[in-house]
C-alpha positions in Angstrom: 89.5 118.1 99.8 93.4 116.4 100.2 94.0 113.7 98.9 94.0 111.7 101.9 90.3 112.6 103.1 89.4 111.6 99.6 91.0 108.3 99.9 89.1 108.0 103.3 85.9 109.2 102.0 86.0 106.1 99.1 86.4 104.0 101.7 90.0 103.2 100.5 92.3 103.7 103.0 93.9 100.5 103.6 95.2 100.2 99.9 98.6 102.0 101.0 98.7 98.3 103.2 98.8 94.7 103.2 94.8 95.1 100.5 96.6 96.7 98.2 99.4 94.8 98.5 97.1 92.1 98.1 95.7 93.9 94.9 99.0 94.0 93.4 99.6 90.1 93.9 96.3 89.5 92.5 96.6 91.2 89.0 100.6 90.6 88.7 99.2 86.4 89.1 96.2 87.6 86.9 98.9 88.7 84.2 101.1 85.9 84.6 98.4 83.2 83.9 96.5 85.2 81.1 99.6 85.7 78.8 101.4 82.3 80.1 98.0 79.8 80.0 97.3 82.1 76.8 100.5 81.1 74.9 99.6 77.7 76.1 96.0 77.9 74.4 97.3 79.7 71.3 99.8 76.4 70.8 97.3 73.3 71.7 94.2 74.9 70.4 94.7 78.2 68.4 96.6 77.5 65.7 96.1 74.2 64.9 91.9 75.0 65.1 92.9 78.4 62.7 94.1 76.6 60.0 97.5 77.8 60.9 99.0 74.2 61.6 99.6 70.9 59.5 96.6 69.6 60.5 93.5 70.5 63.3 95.2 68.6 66.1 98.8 69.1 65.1 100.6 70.5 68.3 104.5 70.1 68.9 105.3 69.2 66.2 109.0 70.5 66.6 111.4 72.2 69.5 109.2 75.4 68.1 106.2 75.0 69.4 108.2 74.3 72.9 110.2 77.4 71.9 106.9 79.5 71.7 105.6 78.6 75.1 108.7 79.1 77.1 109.0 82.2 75.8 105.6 83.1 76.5 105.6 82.4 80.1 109.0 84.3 80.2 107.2 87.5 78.4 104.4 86.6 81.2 106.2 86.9 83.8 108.3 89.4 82.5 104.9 92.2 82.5 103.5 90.5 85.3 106.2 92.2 87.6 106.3 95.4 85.6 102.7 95.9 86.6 102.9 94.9 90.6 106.6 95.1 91.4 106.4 98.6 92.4 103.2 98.1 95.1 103.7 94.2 96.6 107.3 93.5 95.1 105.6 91.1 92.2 105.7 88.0 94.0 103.1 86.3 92.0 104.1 82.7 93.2 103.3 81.1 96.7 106.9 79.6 96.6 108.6 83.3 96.5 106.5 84.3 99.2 107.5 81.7 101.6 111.0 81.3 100.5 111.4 85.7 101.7 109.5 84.7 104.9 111.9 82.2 105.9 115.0 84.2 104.9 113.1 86.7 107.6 112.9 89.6 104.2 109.3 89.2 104.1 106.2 89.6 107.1 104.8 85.9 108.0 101.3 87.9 108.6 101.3 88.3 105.0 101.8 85.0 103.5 98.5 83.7 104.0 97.0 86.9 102.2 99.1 87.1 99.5 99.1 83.5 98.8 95.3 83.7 98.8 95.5 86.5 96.3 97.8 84.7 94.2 96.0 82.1 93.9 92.5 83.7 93.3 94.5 85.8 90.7 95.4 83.0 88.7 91.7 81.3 88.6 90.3 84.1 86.9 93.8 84.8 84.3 92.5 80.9 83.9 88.8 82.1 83.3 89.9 84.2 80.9 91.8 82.3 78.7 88.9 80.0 78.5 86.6 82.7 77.7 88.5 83.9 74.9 89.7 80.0 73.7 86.8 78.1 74.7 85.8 77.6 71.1 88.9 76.6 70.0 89.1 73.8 72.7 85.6 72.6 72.0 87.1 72.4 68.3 90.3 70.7 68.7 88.8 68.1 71.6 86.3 67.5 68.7 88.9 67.0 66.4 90.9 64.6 68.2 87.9 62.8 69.0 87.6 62.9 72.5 85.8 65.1 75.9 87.5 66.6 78.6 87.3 63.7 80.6 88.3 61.0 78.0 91.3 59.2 77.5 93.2 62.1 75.8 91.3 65.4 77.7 94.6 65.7 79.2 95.6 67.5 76.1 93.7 70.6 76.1 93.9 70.5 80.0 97.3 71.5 79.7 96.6 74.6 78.4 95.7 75.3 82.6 97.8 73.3 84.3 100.8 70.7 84.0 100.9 66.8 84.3 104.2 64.9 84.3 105.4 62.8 81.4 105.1 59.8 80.3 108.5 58.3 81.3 107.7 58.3 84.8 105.6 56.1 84.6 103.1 57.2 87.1 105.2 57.8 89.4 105.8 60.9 92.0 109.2 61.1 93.0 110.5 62.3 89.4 108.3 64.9 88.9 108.5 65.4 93.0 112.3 66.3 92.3 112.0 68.2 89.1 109.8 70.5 91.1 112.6 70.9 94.1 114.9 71.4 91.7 113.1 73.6 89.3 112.4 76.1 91.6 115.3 76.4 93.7 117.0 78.0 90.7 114.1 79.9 90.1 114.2 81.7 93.7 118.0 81.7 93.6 118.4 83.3 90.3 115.5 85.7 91.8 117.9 86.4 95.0 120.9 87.0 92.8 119.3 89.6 90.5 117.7 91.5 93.6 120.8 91.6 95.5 122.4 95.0 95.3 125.9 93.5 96.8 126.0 91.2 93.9 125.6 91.8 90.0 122.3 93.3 90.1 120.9 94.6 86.8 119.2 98.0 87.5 115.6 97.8 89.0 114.0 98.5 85.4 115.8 95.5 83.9 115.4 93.0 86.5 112.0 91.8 85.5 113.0 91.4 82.0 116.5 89.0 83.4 114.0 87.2 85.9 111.9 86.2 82.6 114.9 85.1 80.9 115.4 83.0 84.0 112.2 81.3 83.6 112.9 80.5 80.0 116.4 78.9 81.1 114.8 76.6 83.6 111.7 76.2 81.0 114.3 75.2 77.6 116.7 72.9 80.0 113.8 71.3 82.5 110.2 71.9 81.3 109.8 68.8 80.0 109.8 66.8 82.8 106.9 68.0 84.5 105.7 71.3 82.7 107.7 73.4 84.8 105.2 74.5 87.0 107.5 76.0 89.5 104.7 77.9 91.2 102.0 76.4 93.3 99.2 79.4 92.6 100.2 79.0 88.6 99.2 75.2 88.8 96.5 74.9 91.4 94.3 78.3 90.7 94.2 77.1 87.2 93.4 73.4 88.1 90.7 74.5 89.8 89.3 76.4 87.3 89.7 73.4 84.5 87.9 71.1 87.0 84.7 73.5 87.5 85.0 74.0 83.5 84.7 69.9 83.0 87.7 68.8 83.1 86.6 66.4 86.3 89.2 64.3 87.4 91.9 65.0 85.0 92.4 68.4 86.8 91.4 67.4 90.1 92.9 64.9 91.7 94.8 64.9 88.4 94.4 61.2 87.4 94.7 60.0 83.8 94.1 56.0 84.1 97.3 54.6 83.3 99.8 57.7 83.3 99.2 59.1 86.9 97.3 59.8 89.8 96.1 62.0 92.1 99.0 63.9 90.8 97.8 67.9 92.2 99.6 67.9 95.1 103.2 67.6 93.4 103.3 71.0 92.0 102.4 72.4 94.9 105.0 70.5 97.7 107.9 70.7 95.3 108.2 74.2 94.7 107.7 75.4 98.4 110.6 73.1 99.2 112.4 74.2 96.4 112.1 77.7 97.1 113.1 77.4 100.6 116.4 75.3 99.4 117.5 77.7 96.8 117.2 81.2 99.1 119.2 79.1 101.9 121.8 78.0 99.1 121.9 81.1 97.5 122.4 82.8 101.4 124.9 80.0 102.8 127.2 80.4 99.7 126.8 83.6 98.2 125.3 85.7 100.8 127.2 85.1 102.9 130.3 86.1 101.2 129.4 89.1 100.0 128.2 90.2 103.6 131.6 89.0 105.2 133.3 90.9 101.8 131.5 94.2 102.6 132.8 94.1 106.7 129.8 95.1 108.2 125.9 92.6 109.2 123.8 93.5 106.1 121.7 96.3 105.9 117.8 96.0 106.6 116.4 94.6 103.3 113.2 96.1 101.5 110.0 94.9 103.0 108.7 93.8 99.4 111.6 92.8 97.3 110.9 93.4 93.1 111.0 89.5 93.1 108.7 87.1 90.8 108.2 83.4 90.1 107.4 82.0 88.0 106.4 80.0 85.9 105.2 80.7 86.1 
């Protein structure tokens, strides 16, 4: 039997296509949230509930702790697009996906599927997590003196998904900005490293530079809003924390007197950032280098070794 009739005889066929595309986008997000919500678990509720901190409910306690999470979403992200680069191109963030479409680099048939997978892929990295930390949540909440819903629940839902801080005051349009902002260097560092006419680092190494580029944008704007940069890495996860008791902390994302109905900000920002920084990075660099070479640029890959983020 070939290998093809085999293929067609598991009822398999369409995983050279847009399913296994799909596939690939769902376990690359999967990845992404399991080491990058993991890091964030390990910091709120592992190692202060181990012993391993000053005290049960002792969490940043210095630029360290911050330290250890950036650079566990970058190490995320970084074997999140080793593992599907090579099949869908390792999007793994809704804002990457529509940024390529708009450029015209990337099929609009497929942006509803892969945004679906990308999302469904980070709910269960999200399950996960609390499978393997749920213990440790139960005992720092416990600690702390407070549920998942009270006045400081918001704590241990960060571990899934992000929440703006406190200097804002409640209000949208920081956090609204950070977002923009946050992921328009995200997808333009993405388009410089992919961009064979520029700099590019060889295939191999441009996961690894596209993790250090979510560390930058972690260490120099995280703070602000949790550097969420990625709708499925916020919302799939939000999602999750709600159906896990997190009620309306995750969903609408109210904590009485620091914010409301706050969901919808990491998802809005980072699809208009994404779309701003692929334009910027086209209208001033792209554009150079195409004029520069003396001929229209050449057809680009269908799936671009790109990734997002944050994440």
């Amino acid at each position: 039997m070939t290998g093809r009739a085999a293929v067609r005889g598991h009822g398999l066929k369409q995983l050279g296509g847009t399913w296994g595309e799909c596939l690939a986008e769902f376990l690359g997000t999967f990845i992404l949230i399991a080491f990058g919500d993991g890091v964030v678990a390990m910091a709120v509720a592992g190692l202060p509930g181990s012993g391993r901190a000053q005290s049960p409910t002792t969490i940043f306690l210095a630029a360290g702790d911050w330290l250890l999470i950036v650079w566990g979403w970058a190490l995320a992200v970084t074997f999140a697009v080793y593992v599907a680069g090579g099949v869908s191109g390792a999007h793994i963030n809704p804002a990457v996906t529509l940024a390529f479409a708009v450029r015209r680099r990337f099929p609009w048939r497929k942006v509803g599927p892969y945004v679906i997978a990308q999302v469904v892929g980070a709910f269960v990295g999200a399950a996960l997590v609390y499978l393997v930390y749920h213990d440790a949540i139960n005992a720092f909440n416990a600690a702390l003196g407070t549920t998942r819903t009270g006045p400081q629940g918001n704590v241990t839902f960060s571990i899934f998904a992000t929440f703006p801080a406190q200097y804002f005051h409640g209000g949208w349009g920081g956090p609204l900005i950070d977002q923009i902002v946050g992921t328009a260097f995200l997808v333009m560092f993405v388009v410089a490293v992919i961009d064979m006419r520029n700099t590019a680092v060889q295939a191999n190494l441009g996961p690894l530079i596209i993790g250090f580029a979510v560390a930058a944008i972690g260490m120099s704007y995280g703070a602000n809003a949790g550097y969420a940069i990625n709708p499925a890495r916020d919302f799939g996860p939000r999602l999750f924390a709600w159906l896990a008791g997190w009620g309306d902390v995750a969903l609408p994302g109210t904590v009485p007197g620091s914010f409301s109905a706050y969901f919808w900000i990491p998802i809005v920002g980072p699809l208009i950032g994404g779309v701003i920084g692929v334009l910027i990075y086209d209208a001033l660099i792209g554009e150079v280098l195409r004029v520069r070479a003396g001929h229209e640029e050449p057809p680009g890959r269908t799936h671009e070794p790109v990734a997002a983020g944050l994440r």
